[in-house]
N, C-alpha and C positions, 0 to 999 in steps of 0.2 A: 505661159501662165499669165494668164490677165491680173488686175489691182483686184478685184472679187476674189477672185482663186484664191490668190496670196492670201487677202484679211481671212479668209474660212479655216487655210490651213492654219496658219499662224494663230488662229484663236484655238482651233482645235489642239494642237500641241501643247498652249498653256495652258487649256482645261485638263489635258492627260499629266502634266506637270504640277499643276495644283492638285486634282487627283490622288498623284502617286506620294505627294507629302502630307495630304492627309491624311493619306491610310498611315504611310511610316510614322506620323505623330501617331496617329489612333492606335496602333501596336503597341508602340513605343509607353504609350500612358497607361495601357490594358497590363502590360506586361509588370510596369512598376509603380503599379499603383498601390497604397499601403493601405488596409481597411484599420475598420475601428478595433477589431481583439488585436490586430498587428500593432497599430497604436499604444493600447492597454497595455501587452506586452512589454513592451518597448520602455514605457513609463513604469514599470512595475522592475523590468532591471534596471534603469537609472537607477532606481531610489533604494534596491539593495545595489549598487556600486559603490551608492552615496555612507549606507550605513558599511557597507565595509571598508570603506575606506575613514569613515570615521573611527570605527573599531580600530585597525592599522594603526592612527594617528593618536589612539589610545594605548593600545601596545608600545608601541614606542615611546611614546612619554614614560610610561612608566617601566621601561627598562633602563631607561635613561637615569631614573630616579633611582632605581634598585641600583645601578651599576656604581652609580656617584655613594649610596651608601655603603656599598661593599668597599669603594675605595676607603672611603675614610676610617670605614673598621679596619683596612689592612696599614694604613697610616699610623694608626692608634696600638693595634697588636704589635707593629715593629717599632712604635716610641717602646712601647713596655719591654717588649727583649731586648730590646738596646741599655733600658734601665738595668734588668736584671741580671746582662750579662757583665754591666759596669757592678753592680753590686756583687757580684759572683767573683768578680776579679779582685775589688776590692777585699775582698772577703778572701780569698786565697793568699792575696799577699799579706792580709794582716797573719792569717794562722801560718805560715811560713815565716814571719818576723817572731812571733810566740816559738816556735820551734827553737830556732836560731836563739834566739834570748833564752828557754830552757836549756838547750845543750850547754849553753856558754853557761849557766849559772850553775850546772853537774859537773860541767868541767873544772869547773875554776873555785 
């Protein structure tokens, strides 16, 4: 194989090598190419992800808010039993003192 020979093949080969990555590019881009309603699409569920996740972020807040008000009603209801069971106690030992003192004073 003469130096002629050689430069023809060897140019031949990288024309079939550039060639064959063109076409694979050209597939390649055919294949995954996005058009404009794919676009559209695409933007139209972004921006319901966006609103629902701002609803989410909304929800949340305010259960967060309902949660902390239920706490403090239940904080609140059990100051009050706690009151009334002291009054209730209070209140049975005084009518058991009144007993005690009428018995004694039928007795005596």
């Amino acid at each position: 194989m003469n130096r002629t020979e050689f430069i023809v093949v060897t140019a031949i080969i990288l024309f079939v090598a550039f060639s064959l990555g063109w076409f694979a590019y050209w597939l390649l881009h055919r294949f995954t190419r996005v058009s404009g309603a794919e676009i559209g699409e695409l933007e139209r569920m972004a921006q319901e992800l966006h609103e629902a996740e701002e609803l989410r972020d909304q929800a949340i807040a305010y259960l967060e808010a309902r949660e902390a008000e239920l706490i403090n009603h239940i904080a609140q209801t059990e100051a009050e039993l706690r009151a009334a069971m002291d009054g209730l106690r209070d209140a049975r030992r005084e009518a058991e003192e009144l007993r005690a003192y009428i018995q004694r004073m039928q007795a005596g």
